[in-house]
N, C-alpha and C positions, 0 to 999 in steps of 0.2 A: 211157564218159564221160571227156572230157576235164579235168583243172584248167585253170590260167592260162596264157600262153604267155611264152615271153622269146623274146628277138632272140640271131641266131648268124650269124653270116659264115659263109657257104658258102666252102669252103675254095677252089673252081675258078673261079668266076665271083667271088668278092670281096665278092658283093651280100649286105645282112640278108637274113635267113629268119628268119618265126616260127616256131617249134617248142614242144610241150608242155611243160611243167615240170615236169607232176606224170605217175605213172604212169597209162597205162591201166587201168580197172578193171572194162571192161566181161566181162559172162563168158567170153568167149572168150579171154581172155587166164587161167581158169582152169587151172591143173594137170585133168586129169581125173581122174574119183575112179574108185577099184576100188570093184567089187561083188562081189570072190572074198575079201574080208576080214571072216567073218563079224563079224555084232551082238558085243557084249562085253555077258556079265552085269551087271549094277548091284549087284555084292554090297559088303558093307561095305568091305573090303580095296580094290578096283579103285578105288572113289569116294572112299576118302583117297589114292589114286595119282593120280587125276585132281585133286583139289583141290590135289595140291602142285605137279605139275608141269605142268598147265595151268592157270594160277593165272587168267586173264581169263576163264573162261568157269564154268560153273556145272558142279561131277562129271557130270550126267546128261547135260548139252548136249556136254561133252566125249567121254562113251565113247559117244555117238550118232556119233558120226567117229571111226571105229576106227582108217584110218589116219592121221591126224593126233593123233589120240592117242594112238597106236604110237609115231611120229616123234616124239614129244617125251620119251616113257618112252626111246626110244633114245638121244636125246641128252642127258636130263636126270634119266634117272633113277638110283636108287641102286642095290646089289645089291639090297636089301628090295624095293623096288620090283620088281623082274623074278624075283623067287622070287613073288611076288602074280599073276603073271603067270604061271607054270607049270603047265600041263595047261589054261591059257586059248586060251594062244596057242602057234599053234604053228613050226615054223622057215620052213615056206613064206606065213606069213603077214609073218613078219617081212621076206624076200623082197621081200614082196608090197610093204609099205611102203615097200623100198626103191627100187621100181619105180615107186610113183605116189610118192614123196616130196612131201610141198606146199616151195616154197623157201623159205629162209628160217629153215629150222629148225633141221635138222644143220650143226654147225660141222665143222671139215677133219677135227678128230681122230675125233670121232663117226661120220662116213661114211667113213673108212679104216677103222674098228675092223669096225662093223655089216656093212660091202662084203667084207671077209677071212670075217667070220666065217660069212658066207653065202655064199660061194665064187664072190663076184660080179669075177673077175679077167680084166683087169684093171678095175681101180674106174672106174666111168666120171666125170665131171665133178659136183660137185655141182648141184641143180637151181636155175635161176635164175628171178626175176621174167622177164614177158614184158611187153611192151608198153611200154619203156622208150624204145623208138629212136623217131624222128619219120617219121612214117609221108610226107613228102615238101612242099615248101615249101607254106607256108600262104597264102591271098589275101591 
C-alpha cells in the first residue's frame, strides 16, 4: 500500500513525475523472518528484558519475535540484560539475528560490536527499509 504522492523532476527529460512519499508497506517489502531462532521462555527475568527494551509492544508479544527481540537486547540492552540471556540464547542464534536483522534497529556501533563478536568479517552494511525508491513515473 501506497501513502500520498509528491511531484519530482525527472532529472533527464526535465518533465514532473509523481512518486510515493511514504514507504512501501506491503509485505513484500518485509525483511524475512528466521525459523532457526528458537521460541524464548516467558520467565520472569526475559519479560522484564522485554518490557525495557522493547518498550511498544507487550513482554509476551515481544519474545514471540525472538529475532526482533534479540536485535534490540543487542542493541539496547545492558550487561544485566544478556547475563538474563545466558544458557537461553545461544552464539549461532545471535548470528542468526544478525542475518535476518529487521532495519532500523541496530545503530553503527551496535552492528560493528555484534558483527566482530560473531566473526561476521568483514561486517556487511547495516540492513535497510525497502520499498523506499518509486517504482517508475506515475499516470
Amino acid at each position: 500500500m501506497l501513502g500520498a504522492l509528491a511531484a519530482k523532476r525527472c532529472p533527464k527529460s526535465g518533465t514532473m513525475e509523481r512518486v510515493p512519499l511514504f514507504v512501501d508497506v506491503t509485505p513484500t517489502a518485509v525483511q524475512p523472518r528466521s525459523d532457526s531462532v528458537k521460541p524464548l521462555p516467558s520467565t520472569p527475568e526475559l519479560l522484564a528484558v522485554a518490557q525495557r527494551v522493547v518498550w511498544f509492544k507487550t513482554p509476551p508479544d515481544a519474545l514471540a519475535a525472538p529475532v526482533h527481540f534479540l536485535a534490540h537486547v543487542m542493541t539496547y540492552g545492558t550487561v544485566e540484560d544478556l547475563r538474563a540471556l545466558a544458557g537461553v540464547v545461544s552464539p549461532p542464534e545471535f548470528r542468526e539475528t544478525l542475518e535476518h536483522a529487521p532495519p532500523a534497529v541496530f545503530d553503527v556501533r551496535s552492528w560493528a560490536y555484534w558483527n566482530l563478536k560473531c566473526q561476521r568479517v568483514p561486517v556487511p552494511p547495516l540492513p535497510r527499509r525497502q520499498g523506499v525508491q518509486p517504482e517508475g513515473p506515475l499516470p
